[in-house]
C-alpha positions in Angstrom: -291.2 -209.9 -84.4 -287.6 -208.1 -84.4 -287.7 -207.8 -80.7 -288.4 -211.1 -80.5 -285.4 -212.1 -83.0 -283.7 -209.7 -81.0 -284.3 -210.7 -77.5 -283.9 -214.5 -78.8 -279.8 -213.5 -80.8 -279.0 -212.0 -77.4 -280.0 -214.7 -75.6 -277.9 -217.2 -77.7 -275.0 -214.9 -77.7 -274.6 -214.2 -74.1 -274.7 -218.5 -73.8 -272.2 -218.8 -76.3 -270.1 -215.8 -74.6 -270.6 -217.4 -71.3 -269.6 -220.6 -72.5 -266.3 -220.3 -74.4 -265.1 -218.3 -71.5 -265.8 -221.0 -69.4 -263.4 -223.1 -72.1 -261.1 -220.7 -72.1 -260.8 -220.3 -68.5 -260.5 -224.1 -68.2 -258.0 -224.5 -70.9 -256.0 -221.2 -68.9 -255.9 -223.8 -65.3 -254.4 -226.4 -67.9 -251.6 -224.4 -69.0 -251.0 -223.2 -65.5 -250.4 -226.7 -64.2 -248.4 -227.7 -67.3 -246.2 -224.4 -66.8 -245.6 -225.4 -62.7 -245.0 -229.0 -63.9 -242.0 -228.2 -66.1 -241.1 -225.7 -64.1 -240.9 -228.1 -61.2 -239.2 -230.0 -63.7 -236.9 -228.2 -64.3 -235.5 -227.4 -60.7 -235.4 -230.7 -60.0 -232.9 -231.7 -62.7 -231.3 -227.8 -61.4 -230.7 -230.3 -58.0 -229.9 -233.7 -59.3 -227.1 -232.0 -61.2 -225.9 -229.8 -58.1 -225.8 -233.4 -56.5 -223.9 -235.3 -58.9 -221.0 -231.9 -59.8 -221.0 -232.6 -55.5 -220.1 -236.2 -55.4 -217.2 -235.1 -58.6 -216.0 -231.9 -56.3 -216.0 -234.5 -53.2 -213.4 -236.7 -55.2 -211.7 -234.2 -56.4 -210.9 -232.2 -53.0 -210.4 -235.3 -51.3 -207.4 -235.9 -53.7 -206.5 -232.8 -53.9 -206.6 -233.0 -49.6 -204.1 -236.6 -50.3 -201.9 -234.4 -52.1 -201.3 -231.4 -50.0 -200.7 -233.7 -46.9 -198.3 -236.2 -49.0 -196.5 -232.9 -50.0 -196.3 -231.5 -46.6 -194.7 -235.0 -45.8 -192.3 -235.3 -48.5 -191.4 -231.2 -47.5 -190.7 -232.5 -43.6 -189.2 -235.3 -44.6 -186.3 -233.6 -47.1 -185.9 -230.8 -44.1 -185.2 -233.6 -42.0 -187.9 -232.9 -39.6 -189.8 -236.4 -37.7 -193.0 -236.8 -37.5 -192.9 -236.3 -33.8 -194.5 -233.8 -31.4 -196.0 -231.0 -32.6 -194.8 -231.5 -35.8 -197.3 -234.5 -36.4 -200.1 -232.4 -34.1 -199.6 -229.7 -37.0 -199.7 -232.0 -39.9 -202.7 -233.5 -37.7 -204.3 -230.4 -37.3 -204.0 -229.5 -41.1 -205.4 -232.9 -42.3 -208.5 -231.9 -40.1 -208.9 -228.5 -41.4 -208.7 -229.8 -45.1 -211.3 -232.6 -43.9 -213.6 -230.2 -42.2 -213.4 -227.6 -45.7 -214.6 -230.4 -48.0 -217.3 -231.6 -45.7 -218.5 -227.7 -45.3 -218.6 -227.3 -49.5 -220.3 -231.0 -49.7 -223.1 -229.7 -46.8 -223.7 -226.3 -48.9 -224.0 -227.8 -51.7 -226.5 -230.7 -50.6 -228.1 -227.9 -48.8 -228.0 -225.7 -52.1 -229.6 -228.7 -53.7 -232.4 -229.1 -51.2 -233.1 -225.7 -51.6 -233.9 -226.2 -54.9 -236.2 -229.5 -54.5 -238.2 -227.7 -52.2 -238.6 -224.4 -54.9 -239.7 -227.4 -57.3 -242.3 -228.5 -54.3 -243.8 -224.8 -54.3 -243.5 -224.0 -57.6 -246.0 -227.2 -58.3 -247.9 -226.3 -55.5 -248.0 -222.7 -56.4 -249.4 -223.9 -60.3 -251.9 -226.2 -59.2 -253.1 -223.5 -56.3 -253.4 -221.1 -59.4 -255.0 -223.4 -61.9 -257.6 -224.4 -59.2 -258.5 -220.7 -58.6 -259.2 -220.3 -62.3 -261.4 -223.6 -62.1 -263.1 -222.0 -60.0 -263.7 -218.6 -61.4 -264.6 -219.9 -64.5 -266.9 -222.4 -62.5 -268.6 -218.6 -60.8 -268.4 -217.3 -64.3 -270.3 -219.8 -65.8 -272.9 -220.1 -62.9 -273.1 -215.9 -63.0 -273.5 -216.4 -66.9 -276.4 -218.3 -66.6 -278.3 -216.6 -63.7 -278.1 -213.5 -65.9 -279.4 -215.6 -68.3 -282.4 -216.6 -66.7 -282.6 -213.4 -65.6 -282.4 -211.9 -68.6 -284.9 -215.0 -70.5 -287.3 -213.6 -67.9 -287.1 -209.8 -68.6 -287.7 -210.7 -72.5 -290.5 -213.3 -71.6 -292.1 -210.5 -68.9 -291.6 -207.3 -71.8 -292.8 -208.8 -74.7 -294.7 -212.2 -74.0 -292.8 -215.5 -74.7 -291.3 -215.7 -77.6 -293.3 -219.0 -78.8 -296.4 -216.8 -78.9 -294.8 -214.2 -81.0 -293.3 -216.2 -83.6 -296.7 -217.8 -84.2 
């Protein structure tokens, strides 16, 4: 009869093991999509922001551009100098090299910001890679928990009779 009890507490215990690690497990793939969700999140606000401090910069160095050039002016005009020759192909040449700065710090940043939307895209991809790995662990767990079991159901049934037998 205490075998029996025995073989019967074991039994239950090794289904209610196998089962809340199977919850567990579960819950574990939940928390690892949530976590790559905000994390994902989280860089992608990173880019919108890098986005819009670009567009303020662009506004900013374009006026800043406006006033170097209208002070280069104002400086050749009070020397006396025309805007002729290579005087204009330098003030020309300057006005292109401001122009081609601020397009280079706008393309780093939008590529900066890129960058960092497609982190957000792996991170995500990353989580829910991770979370469906332990869905399916806990989904071999849970199948391995109950083959052993059966297996071990069996051993009891095959050592010491069913256990319906015995009780009676």
């Amino acid at each position: 009869m205490a075998t029996a009890t025995f073989a019967i507490v074991s039994l239950a215990a090794t289904a209610i093991g196998a089962g809340v690690s199977y919850v567990q497990q579960r819950n574990a793939a939940k928390a690892q999509e949530a976590a790559a969700e905000y994390n994902s999140q989280v860089l992608q606000g990173q880019a919108r922001q890098k986005e819009h401090s670009t567009a303020a910069n662009f506004a900013q160095l374009q006026d800043q551009k406006r006033r170097r050039l209208a002070s280069a002016r104002a400086a050749a005009a009070g020397s006396g100098v025309t805007f002729t020759g290579s005087v204009l192909d330098t003030y020309g040449e300057q006005a292109g090299r401001l122009e081609h700065d601020i397009q280079t710090q706008v393309y780093n940043a939008q590529s900066e910001a890129q960058a960092t939307r497609d982190q957000a895209g792996m991170t995500l991809f990353e989580g829910q890679q991770r979370a469906a790995a332990t869905r399916t662990n806990a989904n071999a767990n849970l199948i391995g928990s109950v083959g052993s079991l059966g297996q071990s159901a069996y051993g009891y049934s095959q050592n010491f009779g069913t256990v319906s037998t015995r009780l009676s």
